[in-house]
C-alpha positions, 0 to 999 in steps of 0.5 A: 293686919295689926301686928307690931313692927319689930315683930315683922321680918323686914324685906329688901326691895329686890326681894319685894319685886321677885314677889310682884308677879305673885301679888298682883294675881293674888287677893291684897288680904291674903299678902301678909304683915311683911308686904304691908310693912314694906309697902308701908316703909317704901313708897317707891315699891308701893308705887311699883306695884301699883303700877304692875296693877293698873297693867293687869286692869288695862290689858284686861279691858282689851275688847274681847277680839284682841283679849290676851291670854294671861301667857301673853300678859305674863309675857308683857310684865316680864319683858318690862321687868327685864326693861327694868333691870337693865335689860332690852326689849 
């Protein structure tokens, strides 16, 4: 997307991982200037939700017996985003 910087709102961190669960269920075209402006100004985040990604592709290539329902991989990034801020398992 080519839109000049001083022209994108910028968002904070905390609010970019209330977006996490969103954007990974959602096609990377569709997340907009004030995503890719803050992916691109936050390395940290970037990595972040690369690997909230590459969770949804590895629990997606559970063989079809154990396949989890997207309830129970809803369930699994929500408890590690809890770990995440503090909380317990």
């Amino acid at each position: 997307m080519t839109v000049s910087d001083n022209t994108v709102p910028a968002i904070d961190c905390v609010e970019f991982v209330l977006l996490v669960d969103e954007l990974v269920q959602s096609d990377p075209e569709q997340w907009g200037a004030v995503v890719d402006k803050h992916l691109a100004d936050c390395p940290p985040c970037l990595v972040y939700l690369q690997q909230m990604l590459d969770l949804k592709v590895l629990l997606n290539h559970i063989g079809e017996r154990d396949r989890l329902t997207g309830a129970t991989v809803a369930g699994v990034l929500t408890t590690l985003q809890g770990l995440r801020d503090g909380g317990t398992a």
